[in-house]
C-alpha positions as CSV (number, residue, x, y, z in Angstrom):
1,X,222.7,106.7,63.3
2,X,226.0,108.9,62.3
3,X,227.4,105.6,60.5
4,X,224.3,104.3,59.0
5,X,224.0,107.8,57.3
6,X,227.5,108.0,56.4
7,X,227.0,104.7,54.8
8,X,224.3,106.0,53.2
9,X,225.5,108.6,51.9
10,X,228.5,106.9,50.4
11,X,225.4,104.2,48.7
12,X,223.8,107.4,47.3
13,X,227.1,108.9,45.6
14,X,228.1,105.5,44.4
15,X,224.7,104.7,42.5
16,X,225.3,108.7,41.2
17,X,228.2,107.7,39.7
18,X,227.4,104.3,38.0
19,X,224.3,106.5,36.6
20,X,226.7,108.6,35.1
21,X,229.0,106.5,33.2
22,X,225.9,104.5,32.0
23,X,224.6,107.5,31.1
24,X,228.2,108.5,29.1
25,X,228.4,105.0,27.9
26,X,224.8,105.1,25.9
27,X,225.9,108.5,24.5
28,X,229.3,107.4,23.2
29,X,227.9,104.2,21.5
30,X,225.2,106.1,19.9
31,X,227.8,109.2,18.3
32,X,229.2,105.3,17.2
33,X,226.2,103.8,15.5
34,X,227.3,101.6,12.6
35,X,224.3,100.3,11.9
36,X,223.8,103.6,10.0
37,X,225.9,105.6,7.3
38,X,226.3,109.5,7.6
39,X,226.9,111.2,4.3
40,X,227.9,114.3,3.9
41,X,227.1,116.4,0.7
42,X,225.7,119.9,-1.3
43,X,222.5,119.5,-2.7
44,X,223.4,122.1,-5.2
45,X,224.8,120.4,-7.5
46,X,222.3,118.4,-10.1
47,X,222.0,115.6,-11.4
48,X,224.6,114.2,-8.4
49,X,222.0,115.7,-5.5
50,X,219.5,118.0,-5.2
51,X,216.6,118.8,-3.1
52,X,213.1,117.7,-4.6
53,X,209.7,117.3,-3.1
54,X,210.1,113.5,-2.7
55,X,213.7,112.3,-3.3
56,X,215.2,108.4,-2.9
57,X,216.2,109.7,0.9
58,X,214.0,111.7,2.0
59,X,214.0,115.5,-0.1
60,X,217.6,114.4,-1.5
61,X,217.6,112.7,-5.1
62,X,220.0,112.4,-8.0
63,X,223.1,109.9,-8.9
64,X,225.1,110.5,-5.9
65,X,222.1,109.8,-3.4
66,X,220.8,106.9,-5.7
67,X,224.6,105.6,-5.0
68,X,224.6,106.4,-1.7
69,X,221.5,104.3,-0.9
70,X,222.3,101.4,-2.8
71,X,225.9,101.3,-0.6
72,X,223.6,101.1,2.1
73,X,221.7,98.4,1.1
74,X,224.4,96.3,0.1
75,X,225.6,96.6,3.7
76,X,222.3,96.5,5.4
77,X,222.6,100.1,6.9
78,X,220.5,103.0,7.3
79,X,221.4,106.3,5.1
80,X,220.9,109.2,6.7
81,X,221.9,112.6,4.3
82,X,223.3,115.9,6.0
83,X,223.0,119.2,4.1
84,X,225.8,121.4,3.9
85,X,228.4,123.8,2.0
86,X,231.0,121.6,0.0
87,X,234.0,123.6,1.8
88,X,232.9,122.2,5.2
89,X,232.6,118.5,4.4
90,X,236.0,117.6,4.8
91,X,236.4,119.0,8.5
92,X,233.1,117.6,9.3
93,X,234.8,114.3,7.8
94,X,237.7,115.2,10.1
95,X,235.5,116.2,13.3
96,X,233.3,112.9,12.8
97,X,230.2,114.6,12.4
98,X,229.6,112.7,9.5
99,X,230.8,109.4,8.0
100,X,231.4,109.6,4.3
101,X,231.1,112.7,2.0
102,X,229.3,112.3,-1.8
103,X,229.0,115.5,-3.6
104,X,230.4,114.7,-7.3
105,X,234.0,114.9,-5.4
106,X,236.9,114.5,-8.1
107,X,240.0,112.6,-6.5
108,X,243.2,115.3,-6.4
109,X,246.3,114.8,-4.8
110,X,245.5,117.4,-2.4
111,X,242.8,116.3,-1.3
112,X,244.1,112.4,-0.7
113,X,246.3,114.3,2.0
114,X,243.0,115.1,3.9
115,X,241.0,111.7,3.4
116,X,240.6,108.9,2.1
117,X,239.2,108.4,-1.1
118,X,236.9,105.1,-2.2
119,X,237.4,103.7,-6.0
120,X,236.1,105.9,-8.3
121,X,232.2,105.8,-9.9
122,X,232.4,108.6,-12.4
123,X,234.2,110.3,-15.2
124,X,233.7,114.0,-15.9
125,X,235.2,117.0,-17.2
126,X,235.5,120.6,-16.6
127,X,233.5,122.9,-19.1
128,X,232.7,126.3,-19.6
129,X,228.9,127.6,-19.9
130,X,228.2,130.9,-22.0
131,X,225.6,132.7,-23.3
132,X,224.2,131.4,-26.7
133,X,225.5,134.5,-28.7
134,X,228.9,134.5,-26.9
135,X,232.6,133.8,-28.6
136,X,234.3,132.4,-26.3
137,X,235.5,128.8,-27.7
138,X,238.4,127.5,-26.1
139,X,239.8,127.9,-22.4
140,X,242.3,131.3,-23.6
141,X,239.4,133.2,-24.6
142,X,238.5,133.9,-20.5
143,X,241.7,135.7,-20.2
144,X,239.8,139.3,-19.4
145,X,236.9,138.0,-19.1
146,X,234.1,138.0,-15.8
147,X,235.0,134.6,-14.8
148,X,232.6,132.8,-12.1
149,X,233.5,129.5,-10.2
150,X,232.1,127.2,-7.6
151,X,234.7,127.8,-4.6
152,X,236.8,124.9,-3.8
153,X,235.2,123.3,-6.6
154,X,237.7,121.7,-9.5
155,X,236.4,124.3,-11.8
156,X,238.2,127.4,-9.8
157,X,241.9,125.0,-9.6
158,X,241.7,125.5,-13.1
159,X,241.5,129.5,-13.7
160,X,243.4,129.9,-10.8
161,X,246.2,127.8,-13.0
162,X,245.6,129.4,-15.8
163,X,246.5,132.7,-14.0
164,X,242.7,134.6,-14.6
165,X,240.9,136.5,-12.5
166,X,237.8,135.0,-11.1
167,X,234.9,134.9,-8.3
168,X,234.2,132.1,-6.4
169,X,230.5,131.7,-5.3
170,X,229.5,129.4,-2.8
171,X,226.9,127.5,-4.8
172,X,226.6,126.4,-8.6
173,X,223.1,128.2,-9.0
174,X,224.9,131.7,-7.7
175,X,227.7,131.6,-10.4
176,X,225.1,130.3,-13.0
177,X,222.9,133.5,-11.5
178,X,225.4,135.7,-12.0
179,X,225.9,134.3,-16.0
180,X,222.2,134.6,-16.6
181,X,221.6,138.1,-15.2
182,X,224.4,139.3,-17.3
183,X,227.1,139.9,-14.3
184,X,229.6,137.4,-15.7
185,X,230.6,135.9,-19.3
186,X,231.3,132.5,-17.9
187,X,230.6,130.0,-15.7
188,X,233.5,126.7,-15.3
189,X,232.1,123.9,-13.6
190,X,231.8,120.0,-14.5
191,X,229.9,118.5,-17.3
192,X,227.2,116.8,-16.3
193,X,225.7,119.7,-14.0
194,X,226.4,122.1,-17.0
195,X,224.3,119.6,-19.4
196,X,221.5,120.2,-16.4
197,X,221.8,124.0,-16.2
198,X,222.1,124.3,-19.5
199,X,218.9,122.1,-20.7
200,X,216.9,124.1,-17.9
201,X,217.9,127.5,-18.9
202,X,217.0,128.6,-22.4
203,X,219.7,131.2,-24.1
204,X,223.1,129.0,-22.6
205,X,225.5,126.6,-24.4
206,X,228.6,124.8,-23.4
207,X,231.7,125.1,-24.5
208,X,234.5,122.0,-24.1
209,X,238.3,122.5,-24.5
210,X,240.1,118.6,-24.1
211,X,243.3,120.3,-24.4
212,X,242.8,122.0,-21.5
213,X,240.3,120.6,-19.2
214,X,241.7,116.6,-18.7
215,X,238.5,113.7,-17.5
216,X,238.5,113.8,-14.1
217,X,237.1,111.4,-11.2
218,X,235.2,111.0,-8.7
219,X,235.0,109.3,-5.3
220,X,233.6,108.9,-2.2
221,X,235.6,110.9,0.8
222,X,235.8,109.2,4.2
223,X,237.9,110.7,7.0
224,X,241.7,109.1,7.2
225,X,242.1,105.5,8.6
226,X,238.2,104.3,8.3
227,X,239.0,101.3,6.5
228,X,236.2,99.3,7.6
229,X,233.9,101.7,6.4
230,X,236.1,102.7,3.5
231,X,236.5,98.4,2.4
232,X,232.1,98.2,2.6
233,X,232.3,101.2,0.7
234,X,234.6,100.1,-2.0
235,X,232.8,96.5,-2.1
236,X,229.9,98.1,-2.8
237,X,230.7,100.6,-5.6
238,X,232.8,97.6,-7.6
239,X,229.6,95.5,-7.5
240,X,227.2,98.2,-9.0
241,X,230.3,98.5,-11.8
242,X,230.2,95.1,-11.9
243,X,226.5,94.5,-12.6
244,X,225.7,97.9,-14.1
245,X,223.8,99.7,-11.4
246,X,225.9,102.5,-11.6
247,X,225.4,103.3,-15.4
248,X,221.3,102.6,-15.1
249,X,221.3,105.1,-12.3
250,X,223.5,107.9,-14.3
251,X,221.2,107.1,-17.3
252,X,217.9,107.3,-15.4
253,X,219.1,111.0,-14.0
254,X,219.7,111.8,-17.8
255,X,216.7,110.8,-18.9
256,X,214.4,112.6,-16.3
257,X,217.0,115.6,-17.1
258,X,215.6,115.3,-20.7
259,X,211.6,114.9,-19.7
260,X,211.9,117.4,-17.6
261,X,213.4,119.9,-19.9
262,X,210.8,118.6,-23.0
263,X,208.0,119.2,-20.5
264,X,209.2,122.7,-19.4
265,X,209.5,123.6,-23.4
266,X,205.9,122.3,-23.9
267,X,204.3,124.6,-21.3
């Protein structure tokens, strides 16, 4: 009787431990799913992503989700978009929380030390947004002036290089805040979301300097080594250049930018 409990005992341990590493073995292949695509981005940021009602995943819509899901069509993969502060996406990148990062990301060598960057899909340019009856008109003309950035955002490299003193807000809709309620007398951030702010906030302009903001581009961050991902990602962005998906999307954002700001005027 001793034995036949001893042996089954040693039966009941056993099937314990084959439980368990099934168990670990279903949970490490899920944190591995590559039937589906993780990205990483700020939905504060329009027209590259915001949060609407109904967006093109789920509440997330403009050009960088439109690109996002088309990647994942290409390759036959789910798109699944995670929320978060742009500061943060590169150590989630790093950590493997999530799989690619779009957030209107321009490519600096800095930032190639961290990641991996895909081909680029856009052209932009730093600017400067003022109030209508402001004088500021050129880049020198912020020296002494209330300066407010997006932190870690391209905008803030800039003053920082120029030597001004600034502050850095975590989102572009709390440094434009700050310009509106009459707390700052600029706000440096990236063309196409100061054509946004701008058209939906009567009383702002923008002001361009080329000689010292240079075009800038941006990319799609995954974390260092993924090339398989990296290579479907890449594949993916050249045939929307190729066939023009990427300009109709960046023209579609435009336009609703437009009807949207005609329709605001109107009421």
């Amino acid at each position: 009787m001793k034995i036949f409990k001893r042996i089954l005992s040693t039966m009941t341990v056993a099937v314990l431990i084959i439980a368990t590493l099934t168990s670990c073995s279903k949970s490490s292949s899920s944190n591995n799913d590559k039937s589906t695509i993780k990205f990483g981005t700020e939905a504060e940021c329009p027209p590259f992503e915001y949060i609407v009602a109904k967006g093109v995943i789920g509440e997330f819509d403009g050009i960088d989700i439109a690109i996002a899901k088309q990647i994942g069509d290409d390759n036959n993969k789910e798109v699944r978009i995670e929320n978060m502060e742009f500061n943060s996406l590169f150590d989630k990148l790093d950590k493997g929380d999530i799989d690619a990062a779009i957030a209107g990301i321009s490519v600096t060598d800095e930032r190639k030390e961290k990641v991996d960057f895909s081909e680029t899909y856009y052209t932009a340019k730093q600017v400067m947004i003022v109030k209508e009856d402001s004088d500021i008109a050129k880049a020198s003309d912020m020296n002494g002036r209330k300066i407010a950035v997006v932190r870690e955002y391209t905008g803030e490299e800039y003053v920082k290089e120029f030597g001004y003193s600034y502050t850095a807000f975590k989102k572009g809709s709390e440094a434009l805040m700050e310009l509106i309620n009459g707390k700052c007398d600029v706000v440096v951030i990236d063309s196409a979301t100061a054509d946004k702010y701008v058209k939906d906030n009567s009383g702002l302009k923008i002001v361009e300097d080329d000689t010292e903001f240079a075009s800038e581009e941006y990319a799609i961050a995954v974390k260092k080594g993924n090339k398989e991902l990296l290579d479907q990602i890449n594949k993916s962005i050249r045939k929307m250049k190729d066939n023009g998906k990427i300009a109709e999307i960046s023209a579609k954002y435009a336009d609703e930018a437009d009807t949207s700001d005609s329709s605001s005027e109107s009421k």
